[in-house]
VOLO-750893 format. One record per residue (C-alpha): x, y, z; residue number from 0. Coordinates in nm, 3 decimals. Example, Ala and Ser with C-alpha at 12.3 -4.5 7.8 and 13.67 -1.06 7.14 Angstrom:
// residues 2
PT        xx        yy        zz   num
PT     1.230    -0.450     0.780     0
PT     1.367    -0.106     0.714     1
***
This chain:
// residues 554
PT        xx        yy        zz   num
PT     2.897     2.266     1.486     0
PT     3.188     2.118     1.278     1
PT     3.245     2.469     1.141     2
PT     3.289     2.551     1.466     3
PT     3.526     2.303     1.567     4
PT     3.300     2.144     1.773     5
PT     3.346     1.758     1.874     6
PT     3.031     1.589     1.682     7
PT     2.988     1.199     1.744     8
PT     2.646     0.998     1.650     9
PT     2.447     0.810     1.822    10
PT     2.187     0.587     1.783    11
PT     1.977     0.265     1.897    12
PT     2.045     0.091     1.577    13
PT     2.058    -0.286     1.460    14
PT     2.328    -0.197     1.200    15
PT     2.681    -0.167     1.319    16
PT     2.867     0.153     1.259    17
PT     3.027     0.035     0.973    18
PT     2.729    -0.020     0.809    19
PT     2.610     0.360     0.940    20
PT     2.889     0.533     0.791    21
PT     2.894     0.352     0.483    22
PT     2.510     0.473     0.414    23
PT     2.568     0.768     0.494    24
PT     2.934     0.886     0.355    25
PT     2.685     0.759     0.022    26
PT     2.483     1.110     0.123    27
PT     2.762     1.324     0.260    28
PT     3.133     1.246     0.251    29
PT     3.130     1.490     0.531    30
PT     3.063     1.164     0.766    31
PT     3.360     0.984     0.706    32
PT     3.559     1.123     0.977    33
PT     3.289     1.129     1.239    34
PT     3.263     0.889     1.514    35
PT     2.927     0.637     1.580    36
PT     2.810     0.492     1.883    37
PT     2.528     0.212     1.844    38
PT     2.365    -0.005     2.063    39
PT     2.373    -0.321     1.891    40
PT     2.781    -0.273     1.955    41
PT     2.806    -0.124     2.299    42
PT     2.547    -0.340     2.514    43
PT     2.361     0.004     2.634    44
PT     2.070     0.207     2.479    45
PT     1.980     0.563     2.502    46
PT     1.648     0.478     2.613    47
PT     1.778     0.338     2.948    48
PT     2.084     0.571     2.942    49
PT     2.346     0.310     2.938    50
PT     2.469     0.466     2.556    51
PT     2.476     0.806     2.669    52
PT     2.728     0.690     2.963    53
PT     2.956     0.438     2.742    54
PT     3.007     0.755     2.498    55
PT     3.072     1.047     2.793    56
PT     3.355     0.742     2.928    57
PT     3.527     0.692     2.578    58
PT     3.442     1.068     2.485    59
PT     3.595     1.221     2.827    60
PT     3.303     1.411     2.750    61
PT     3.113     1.634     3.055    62
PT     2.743     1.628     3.034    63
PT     2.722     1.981     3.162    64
PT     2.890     2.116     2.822    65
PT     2.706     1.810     2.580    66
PT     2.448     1.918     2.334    67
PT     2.197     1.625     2.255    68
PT     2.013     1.639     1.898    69
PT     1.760     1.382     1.862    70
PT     1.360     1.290     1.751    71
PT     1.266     1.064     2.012    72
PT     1.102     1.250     2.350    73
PT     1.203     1.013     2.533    74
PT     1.555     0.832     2.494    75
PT     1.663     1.196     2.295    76
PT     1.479     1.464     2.510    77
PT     1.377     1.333     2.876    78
PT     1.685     1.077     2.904    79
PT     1.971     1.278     2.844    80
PT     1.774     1.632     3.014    81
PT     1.752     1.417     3.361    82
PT     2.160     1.325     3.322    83
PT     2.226     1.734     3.252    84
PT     2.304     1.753     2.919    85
PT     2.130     1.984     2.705    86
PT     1.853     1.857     2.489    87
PT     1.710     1.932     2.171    88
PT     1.405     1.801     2.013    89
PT     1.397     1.794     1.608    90
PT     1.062     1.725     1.448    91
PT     1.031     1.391     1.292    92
PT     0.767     1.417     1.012    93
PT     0.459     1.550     1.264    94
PT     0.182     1.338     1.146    95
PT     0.392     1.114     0.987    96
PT     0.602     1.005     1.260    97
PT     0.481     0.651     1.275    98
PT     0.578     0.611     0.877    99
PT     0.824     0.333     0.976   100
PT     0.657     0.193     1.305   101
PT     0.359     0.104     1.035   102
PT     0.604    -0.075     0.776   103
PT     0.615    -0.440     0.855   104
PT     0.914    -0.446     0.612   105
PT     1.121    -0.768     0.457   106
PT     1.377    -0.505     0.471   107
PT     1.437    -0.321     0.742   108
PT     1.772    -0.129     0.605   109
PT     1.571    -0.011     0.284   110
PT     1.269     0.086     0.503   111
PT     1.493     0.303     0.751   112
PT     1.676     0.430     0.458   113
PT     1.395     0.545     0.241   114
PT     1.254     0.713     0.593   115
PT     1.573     0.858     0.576   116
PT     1.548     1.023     0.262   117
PT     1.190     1.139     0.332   118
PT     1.323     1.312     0.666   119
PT     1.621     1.448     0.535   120
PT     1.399     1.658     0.241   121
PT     1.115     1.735     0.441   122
PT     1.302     1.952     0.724   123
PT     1.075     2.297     0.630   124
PT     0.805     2.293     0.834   125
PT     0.616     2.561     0.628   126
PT     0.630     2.283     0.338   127
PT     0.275     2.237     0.222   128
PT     0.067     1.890     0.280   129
PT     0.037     1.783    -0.088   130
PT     0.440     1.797    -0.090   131
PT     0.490     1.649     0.195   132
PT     0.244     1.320     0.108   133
PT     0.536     1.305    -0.198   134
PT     0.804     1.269    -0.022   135
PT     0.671     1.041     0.248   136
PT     0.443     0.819     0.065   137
PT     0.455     0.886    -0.280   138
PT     0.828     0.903    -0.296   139
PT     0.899     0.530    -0.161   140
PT     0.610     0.379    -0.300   141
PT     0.664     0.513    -0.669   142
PT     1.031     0.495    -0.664   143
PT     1.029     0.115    -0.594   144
PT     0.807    -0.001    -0.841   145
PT     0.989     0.239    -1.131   146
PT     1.340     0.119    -1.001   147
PT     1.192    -0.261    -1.011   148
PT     1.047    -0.203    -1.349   149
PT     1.407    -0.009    -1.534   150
PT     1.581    -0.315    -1.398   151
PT     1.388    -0.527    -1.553   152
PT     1.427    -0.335    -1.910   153
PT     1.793    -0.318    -1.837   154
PT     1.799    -0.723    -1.834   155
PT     1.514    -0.791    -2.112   156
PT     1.752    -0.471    -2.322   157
PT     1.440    -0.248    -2.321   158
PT     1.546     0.059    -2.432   159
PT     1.218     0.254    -2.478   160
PT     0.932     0.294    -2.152   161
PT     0.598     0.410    -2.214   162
PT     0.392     0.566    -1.907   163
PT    -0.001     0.516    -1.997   164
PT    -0.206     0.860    -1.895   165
PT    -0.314     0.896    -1.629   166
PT    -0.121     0.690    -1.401   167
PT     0.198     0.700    -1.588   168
PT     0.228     1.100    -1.513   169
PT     0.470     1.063    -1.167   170
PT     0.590     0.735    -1.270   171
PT     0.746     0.900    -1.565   172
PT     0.923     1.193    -1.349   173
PT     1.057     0.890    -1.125   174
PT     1.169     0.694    -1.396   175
PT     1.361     0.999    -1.579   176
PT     1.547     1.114    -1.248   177
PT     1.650     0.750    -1.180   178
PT     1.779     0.715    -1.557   179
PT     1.960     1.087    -1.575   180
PT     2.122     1.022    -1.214   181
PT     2.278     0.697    -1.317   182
PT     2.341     0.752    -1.688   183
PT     2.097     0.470    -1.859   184
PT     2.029     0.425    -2.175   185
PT     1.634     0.423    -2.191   186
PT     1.395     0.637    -2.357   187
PT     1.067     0.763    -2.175   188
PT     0.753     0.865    -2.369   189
PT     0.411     0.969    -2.216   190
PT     0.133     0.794    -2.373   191
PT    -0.309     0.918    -2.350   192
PT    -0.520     0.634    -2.274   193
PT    -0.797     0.499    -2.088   194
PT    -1.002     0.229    -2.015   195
PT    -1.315     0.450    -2.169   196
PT    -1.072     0.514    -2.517   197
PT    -0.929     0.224    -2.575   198
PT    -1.250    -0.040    -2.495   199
PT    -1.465     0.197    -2.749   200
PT    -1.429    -0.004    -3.085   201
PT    -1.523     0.332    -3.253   202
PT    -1.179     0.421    -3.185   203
PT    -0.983     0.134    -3.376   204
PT    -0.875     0.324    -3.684   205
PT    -0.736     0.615    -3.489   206
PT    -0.583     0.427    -3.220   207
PT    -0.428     0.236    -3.487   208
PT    -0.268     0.602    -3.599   209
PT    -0.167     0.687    -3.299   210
PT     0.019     0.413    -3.245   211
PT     0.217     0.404    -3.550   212
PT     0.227     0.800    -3.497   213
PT     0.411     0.782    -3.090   214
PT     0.515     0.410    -3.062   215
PT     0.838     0.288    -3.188   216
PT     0.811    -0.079    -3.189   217
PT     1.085    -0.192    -3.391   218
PT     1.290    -0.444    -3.248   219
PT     1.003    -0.506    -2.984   220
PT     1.249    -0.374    -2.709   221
PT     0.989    -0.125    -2.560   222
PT     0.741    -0.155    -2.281   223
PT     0.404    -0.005    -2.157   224
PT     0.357     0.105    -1.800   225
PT     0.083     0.087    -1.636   226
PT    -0.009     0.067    -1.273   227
PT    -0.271    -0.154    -1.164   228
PT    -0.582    -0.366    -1.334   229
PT    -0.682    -0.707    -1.505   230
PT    -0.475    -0.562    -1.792   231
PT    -0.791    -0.591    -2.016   232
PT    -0.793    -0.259    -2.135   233
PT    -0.395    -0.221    -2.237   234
PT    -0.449    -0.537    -2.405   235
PT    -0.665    -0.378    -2.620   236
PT    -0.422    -0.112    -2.735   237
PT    -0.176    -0.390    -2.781   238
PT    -0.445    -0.615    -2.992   239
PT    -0.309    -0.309    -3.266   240
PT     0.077    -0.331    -3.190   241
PT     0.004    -0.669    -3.247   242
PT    -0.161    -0.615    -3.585   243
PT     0.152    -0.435    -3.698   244
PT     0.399    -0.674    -3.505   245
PT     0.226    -0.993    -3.477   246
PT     0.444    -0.988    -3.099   247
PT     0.359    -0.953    -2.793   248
PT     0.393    -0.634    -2.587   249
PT     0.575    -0.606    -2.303   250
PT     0.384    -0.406    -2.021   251
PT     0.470    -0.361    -1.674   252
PT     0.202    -0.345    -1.346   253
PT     0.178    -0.263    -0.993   254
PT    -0.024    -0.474    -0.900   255
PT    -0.265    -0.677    -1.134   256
PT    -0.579    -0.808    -0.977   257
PT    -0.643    -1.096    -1.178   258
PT    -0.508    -1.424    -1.352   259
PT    -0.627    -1.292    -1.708   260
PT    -0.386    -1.373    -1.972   261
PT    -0.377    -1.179    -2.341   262
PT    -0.238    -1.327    -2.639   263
PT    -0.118    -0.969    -2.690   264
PT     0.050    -0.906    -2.392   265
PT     0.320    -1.048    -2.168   266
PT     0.261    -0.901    -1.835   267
PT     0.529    -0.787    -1.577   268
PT     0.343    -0.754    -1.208   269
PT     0.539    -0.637    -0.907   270
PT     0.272    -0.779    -0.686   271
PT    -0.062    -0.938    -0.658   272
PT    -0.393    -0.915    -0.507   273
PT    -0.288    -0.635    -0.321   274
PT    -0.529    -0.360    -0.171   275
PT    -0.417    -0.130    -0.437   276
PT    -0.645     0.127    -0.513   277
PT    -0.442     0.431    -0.339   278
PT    -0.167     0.354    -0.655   279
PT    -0.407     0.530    -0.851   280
PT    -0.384     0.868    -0.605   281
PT    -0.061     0.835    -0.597   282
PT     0.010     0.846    -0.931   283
PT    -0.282     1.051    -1.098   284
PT    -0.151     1.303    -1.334   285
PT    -0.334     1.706    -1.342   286
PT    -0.486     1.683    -1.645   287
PT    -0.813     1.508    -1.735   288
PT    -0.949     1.171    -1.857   289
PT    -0.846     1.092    -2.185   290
PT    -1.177     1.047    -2.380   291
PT    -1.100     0.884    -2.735   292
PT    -0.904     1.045    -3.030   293
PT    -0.961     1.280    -3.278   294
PT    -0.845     1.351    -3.652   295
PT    -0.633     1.657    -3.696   296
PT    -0.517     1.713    -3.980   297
PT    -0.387     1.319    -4.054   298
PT    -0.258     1.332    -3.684   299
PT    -0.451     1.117    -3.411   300
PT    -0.462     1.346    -3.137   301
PT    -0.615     1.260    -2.768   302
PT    -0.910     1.433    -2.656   303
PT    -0.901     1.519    -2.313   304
PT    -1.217     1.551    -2.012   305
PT    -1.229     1.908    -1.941   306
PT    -1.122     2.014    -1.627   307
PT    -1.449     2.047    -1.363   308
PT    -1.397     2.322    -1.062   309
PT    -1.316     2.031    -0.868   310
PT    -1.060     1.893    -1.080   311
PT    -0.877     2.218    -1.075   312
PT    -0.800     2.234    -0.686   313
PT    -0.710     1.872    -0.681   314
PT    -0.483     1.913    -0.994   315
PT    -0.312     2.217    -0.797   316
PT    -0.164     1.976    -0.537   317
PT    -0.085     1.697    -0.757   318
PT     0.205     1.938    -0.881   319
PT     0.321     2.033    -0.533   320
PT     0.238     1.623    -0.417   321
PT     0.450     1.575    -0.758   322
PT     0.741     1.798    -0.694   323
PT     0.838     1.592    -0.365   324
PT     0.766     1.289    -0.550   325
PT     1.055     1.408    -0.775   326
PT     1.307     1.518    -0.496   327
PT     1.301     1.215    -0.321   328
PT     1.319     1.030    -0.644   329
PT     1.634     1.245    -0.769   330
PT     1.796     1.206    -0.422   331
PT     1.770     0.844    -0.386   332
PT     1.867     0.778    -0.724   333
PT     2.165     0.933    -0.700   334
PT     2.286     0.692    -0.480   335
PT     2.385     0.359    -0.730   336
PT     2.308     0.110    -0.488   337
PT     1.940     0.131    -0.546   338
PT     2.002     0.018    -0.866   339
PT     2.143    -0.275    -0.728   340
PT     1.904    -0.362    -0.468   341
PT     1.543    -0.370    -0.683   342
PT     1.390    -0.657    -0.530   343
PT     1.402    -0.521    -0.157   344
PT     1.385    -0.133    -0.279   345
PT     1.023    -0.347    -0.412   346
PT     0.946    -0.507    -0.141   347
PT     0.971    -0.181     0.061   348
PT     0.712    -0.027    -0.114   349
PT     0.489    -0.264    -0.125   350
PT     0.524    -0.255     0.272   351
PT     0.461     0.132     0.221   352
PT     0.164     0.087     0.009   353
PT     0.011    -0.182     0.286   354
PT     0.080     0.055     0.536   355
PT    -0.123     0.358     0.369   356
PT    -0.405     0.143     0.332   357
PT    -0.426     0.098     0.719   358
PT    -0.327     0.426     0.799   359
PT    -0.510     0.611     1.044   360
PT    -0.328     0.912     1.060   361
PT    -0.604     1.242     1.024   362
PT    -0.394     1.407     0.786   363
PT    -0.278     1.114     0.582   364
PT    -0.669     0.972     0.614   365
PT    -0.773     1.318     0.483   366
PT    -0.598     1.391     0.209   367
PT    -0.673     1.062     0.042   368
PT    -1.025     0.989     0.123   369
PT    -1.130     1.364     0.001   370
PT    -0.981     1.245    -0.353   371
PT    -1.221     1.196    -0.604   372
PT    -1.226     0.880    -0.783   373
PT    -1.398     0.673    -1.019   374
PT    -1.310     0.286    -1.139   375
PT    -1.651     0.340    -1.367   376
PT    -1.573     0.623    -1.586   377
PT    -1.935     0.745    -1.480   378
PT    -1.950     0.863    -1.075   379
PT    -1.691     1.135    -1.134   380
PT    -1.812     1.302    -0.852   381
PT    -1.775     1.014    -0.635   382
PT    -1.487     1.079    -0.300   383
PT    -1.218     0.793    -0.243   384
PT    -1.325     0.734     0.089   385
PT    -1.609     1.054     0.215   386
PT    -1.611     1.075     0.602   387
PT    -1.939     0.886     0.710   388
PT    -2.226     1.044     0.889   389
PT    -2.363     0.918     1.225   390
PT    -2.664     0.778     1.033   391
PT    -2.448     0.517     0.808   392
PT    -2.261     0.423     1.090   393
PT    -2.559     0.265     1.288   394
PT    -2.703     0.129     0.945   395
PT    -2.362    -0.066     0.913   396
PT    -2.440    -0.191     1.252   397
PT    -2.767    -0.278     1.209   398
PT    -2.745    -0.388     0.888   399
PT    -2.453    -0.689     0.947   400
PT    -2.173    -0.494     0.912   401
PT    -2.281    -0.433     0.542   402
PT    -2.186    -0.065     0.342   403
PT    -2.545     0.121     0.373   404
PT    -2.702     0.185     0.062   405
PT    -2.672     0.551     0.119   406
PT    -2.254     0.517     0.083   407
PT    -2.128     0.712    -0.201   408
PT    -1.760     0.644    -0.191   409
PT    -1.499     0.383    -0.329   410
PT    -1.374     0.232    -0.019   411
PT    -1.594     0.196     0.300   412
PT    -1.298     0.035     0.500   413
PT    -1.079     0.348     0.456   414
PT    -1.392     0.582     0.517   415
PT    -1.403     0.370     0.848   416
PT    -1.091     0.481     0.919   417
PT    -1.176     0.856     0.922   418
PT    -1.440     0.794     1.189   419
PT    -1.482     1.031     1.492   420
PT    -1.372     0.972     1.809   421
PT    -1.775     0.900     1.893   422
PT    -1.789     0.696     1.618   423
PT    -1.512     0.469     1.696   424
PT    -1.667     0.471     2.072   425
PT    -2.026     0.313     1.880   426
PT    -1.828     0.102     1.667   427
PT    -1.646    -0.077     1.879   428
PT    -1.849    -0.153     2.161   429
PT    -2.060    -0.322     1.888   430
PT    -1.768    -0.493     1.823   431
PT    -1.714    -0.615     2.149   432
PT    -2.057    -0.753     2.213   433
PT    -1.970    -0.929     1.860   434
PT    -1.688    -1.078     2.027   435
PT    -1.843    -1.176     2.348   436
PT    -2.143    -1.385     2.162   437
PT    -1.921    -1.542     1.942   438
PT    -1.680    -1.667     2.187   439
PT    -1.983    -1.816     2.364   440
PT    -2.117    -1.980     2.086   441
PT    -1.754    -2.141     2.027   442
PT    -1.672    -2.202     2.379   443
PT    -2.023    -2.370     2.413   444
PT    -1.929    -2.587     2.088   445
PT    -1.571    -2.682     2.209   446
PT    -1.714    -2.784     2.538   447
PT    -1.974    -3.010     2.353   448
PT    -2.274    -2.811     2.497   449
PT    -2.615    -2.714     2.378   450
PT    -2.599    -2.448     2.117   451
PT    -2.706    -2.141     2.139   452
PT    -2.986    -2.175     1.927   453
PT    -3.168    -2.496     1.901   454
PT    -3.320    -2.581     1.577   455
PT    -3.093    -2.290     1.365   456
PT    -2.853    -2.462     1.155   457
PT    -2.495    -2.486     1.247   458
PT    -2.245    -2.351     1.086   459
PT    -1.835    -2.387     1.061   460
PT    -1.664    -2.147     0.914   461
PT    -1.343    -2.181     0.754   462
PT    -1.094    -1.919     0.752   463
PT    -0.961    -1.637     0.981   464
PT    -0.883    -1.356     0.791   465
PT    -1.054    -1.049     0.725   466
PT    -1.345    -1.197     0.549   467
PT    -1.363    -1.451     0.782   468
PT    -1.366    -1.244     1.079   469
PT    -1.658    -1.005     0.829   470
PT    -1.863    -1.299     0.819   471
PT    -1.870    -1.441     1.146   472
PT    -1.966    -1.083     1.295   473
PT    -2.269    -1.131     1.004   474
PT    -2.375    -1.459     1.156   475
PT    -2.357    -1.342     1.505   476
PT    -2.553    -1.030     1.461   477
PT    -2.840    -1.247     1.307   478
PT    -2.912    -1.466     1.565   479
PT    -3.008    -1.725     1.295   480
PT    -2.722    -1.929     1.303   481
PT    -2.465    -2.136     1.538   482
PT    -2.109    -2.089     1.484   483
PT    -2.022    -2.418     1.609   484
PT    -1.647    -2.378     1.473   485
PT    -1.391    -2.147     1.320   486
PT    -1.106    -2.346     1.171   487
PT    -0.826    -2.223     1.004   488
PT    -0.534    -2.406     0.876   489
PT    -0.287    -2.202     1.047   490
PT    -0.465    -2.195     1.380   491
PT    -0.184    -2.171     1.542   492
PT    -0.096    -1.833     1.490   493
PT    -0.410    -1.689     1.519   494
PT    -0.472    -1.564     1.874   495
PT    -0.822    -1.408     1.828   496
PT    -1.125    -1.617     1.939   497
PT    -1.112    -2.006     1.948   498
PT    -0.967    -2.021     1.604   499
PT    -0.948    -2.485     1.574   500
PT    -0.786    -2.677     1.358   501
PT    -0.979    -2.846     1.079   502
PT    -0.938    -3.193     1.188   503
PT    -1.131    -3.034     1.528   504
PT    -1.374    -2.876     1.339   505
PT    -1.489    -3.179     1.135   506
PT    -1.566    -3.318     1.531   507
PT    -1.860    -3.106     1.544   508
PT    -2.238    -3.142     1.412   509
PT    -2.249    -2.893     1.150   510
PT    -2.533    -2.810     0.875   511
PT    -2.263    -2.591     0.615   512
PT    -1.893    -2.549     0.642   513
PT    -1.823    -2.154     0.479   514
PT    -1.523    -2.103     0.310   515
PT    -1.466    -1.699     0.359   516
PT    -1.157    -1.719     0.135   517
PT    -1.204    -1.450    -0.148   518
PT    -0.938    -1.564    -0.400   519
PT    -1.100    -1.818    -0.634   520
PT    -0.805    -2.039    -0.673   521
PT    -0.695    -2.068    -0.313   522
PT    -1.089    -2.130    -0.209   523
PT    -1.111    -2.440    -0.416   524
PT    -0.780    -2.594    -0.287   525
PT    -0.921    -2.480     0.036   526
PT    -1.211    -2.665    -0.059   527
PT    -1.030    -3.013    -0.189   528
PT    -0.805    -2.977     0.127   529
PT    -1.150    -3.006     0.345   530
PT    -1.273    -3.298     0.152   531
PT    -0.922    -3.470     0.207   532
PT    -0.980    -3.415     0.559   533
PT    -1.313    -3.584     0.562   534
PT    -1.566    -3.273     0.521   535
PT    -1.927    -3.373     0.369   536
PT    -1.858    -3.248     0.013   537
PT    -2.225    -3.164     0.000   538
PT    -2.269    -2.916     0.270   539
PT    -1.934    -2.705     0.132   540
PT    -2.035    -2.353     0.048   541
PT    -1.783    -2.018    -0.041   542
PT    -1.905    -1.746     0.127   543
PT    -2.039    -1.536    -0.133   544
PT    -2.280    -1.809    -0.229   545
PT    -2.358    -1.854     0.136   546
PT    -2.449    -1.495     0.237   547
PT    -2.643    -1.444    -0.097   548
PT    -2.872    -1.696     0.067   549
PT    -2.835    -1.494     0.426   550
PT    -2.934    -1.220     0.251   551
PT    -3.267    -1.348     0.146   552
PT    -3.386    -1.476     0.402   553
***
């Protein structure tokens, strides 16, 4: 249209003021600069109620009649601006990926909206294939915060050499070398084979020990390992023979590391913590195999790598397209400088992203991950992410308090849930809902101080209202062996489901166990000196996992 000589203005329901608009996107295209933006955080009128379209045809002298309207919305950018008689024109948005931001409960909603941006802006061929497209949508954010995090860091510690572990490291390292071409830094990359299998085997020492002194330059001790999520237990070991050599530390750099272990050969970098994190691992995998142990060739430690099964092959084939649109998005948003600048909420972002892929429910997102193979043993090779779940485990689940059926052969039954048909969601949650309707009668009974449901069971309070909290009160209400006589939570307040009490209320009521559902070990015992403060029965304190071992038995 501008070659044309058209009259172009934007507009947009938008938070940010125009200034902020144009100065994002003059960053992409200087070609902005001179165009005019409308938003509604300025004018006092959306699109969605029509008000925007109005203030811009009044300060526009524009006529509807001879208006074209691009936009992605159906409504406020299609129906809207059709019923006032200007021409409309729907773009697509991403398909199944339209709810990418709508998902992202972001700290940041500027970086959230911008890395959407990106991810719309390079994904505009409809023809482009799924693996490619999962890049630049998921992969893309999610990889390029936690490289961007991690080369700041080594810019401030003066790291000048990054080491990307096999297999994880494989996109990492393509992020890391477009963000450090497009902005001039002076840090080396390397791709290093490893594995949890390799480098636990003690078999291995001598040649690890060659390989090391053979790919790792660790004078100075201004390099760093990159990993991307675990205990760090098995990097440790490779840096046990840095260490040897050293007698330093090594630096290395993770996701997200599960656990408070601490090496006397490592000093760990985590983005995050305790995060659902397994999907990093998809997201991330390399197209080549496991690396085994090492071999002698020669005087040269070389790796020997897991040869490819049929499998394997197909999977590895859209890694490379998944890992090309990992790589544009990374090369367009690093050419932009102000990323460098803004690590900690580029981080934050993609953390969001990463939380929001785990609850996903989108078929084609759902699909492509859960029909990854994956194994945390080394051993079930075989074994799917998250295999769609028959008819037959569904009503075993429900039978069977909400428990994974024996017959499950996947890595994560939550995210298999998710893939559920449209009859299995009906099964599931009317189950559900007759969970919910006991257990807010056994509560309601208990906060109106009235016989329980079941005289001579024991009664139980159970202390926390998150998801395992939530898991184990379904368990107790399926059994009919047990009265919930309170849920308590210490931030009762802002939990709306059920009759969630505070502990002080909960310590009212005649009660056999209190059940602390927390997971985390550390945050369960302060849960559990907090209760004792409060006047709990130190005695009848159980965790849950104790607890339903017992359940279990019986």
């Amino acid at each position: 249209h501008l070659k044309e000589n058209d009259r172009v203005v934007l507009i947009s329901d938008m938070y940010l003021s125009a200034n902020q608009i144009h100065y994002i996107l003059e960053s992409v295209d200087p070609i902005f600069k001179e165009l005019r933006i409308y938003v509604s955080s300025e004018q006092n009128a959306t699109k969605s109620s029509g008000g925007l379209f109005s203030v811009v045809a009044d300060k526009e002298d524009a006529d509807y009649t001879k208006w074209i309207h691009y936009g992605d919305n159906k409504y406020s950018d299609f129906t809207i601006p059709k019923f006032l008689g200007i021409t409309s024109v729907i773009i697509d948005n991403g398909g199944c990926f339209a709810k990418t931001f709508s998902e992202i409960k972001s700290r940041s909603l500027f970086w959230a909206g911008y890395l959407e941006g990106v991810s719309k802006k390079l994904s505009q061929d409809r023809d482009m294939p799924l693996p490619k497209k999962m890049g630049i949508y998921w992969g893309g954010p999610i990889c390029f915060g936690y490289v961007n995090w991690i080369i700041v860091i080594a810019l401030k510690r003066h790291f000048d050499h990054l080491y990307f572990i096999a297999r994880d490291g494989y996109v990492l390292k393509i992020v890391a070398d477009r963000i450090i071409k497009n902005n001039g830094l002076d840090i080396k990359t390397s791709y290093i084979y490893g594995s949890r299998k390799a480098w636990r085997n003690e078999d291995n020492a001598e040649l690890i020990g060659k390989y090391i002194e053979q790919n790792i330059d660790f004078k100075d001790n201004r390099f760093a390992l990159v990993d991307t999520q675990g205990s760090g237990r098995s990097v440790s070991k490779f840096a046990e023979k840095i260490f040897s050599r050293t007698s330093e530390k090594t630096n290395c750099f993770l996701f997200d590391k599960i656990d408070d272990y601490q090496s006397e050969y490592c000093r760990f970098y985590s983005m995050c913590s305790a995060t659902d994190s397994a999907l990093i691992e998809h997201l991330c995998r390399a197209p080549h195999g496991v690396t085994l142990g090492y071999a002698d060739r020669e005087g040269v430690s070389v790796p020997i790598i897991a040869e490819q099964q049929k499998w394997e092959y197909e999977e590895y084939k859209k890694t490379n397209s998944y890992a090309e649109g990992v790589a544009e998005f990374a090369n367009e948003l690093s050419m932009n400088s102000i990323a460098i600048c803004e690590y900690d909420q580029i981080a934050d972002v993609s953390i969001d992203y990463l939380k929001a892929l785990n609850k996903s429910c989108e078929r084609e997102v759902t699909d492509y991950f859960g029909d990854m193979h994956f194994s945390s043993n080394m051993i079930d090779m075989d074994m799917l992410f998250a295999p769609k779940l028959t008819n037959v485990e569904v009503e075993t689940y429900m039978k069977n308090y909400l428990c994974v059926p024996e017959s499950y052969y996947g890595c994560s039954f939550d995210y298999s849930l998710r893939r559920c048909s449209y009859a299995q969601k009906m099964m599931l949650q009317l189950d559900m809902k007759n969970i919910q309707k006991s257990l807010q009668d056994q509560l309601s009974q208990a906060a109106e101080k009235k016989d329980v449901l079941y005289p001579g069971k024991p009664n139980i309070v159970v202390y926390g209202a998150g998801k395992n909290g939530i898991k184990v009160c379904s368990m107790l209400v399926k059994s009919h062996s047990y009265n919930i006589v309170a849920w308590a939570d210490i931030d009762y307040k802002s939990k709306e489901i059920y009759n969630v009490c505070s502990i002080d209320e909960a310590l009212e009521r005649e009660y056999d166990y209190i059940v602390i559902t927390i997971k985390n070990e550390n945050v369960s015992e302060s849960a559990r000196d907090m209760l004792i403060s409060c006047g709990a029965d130190e005695k009848k304190i159980v965790t849950a996992d104790i607890f339903m071992r017992q359940f279990y038995a019986k």
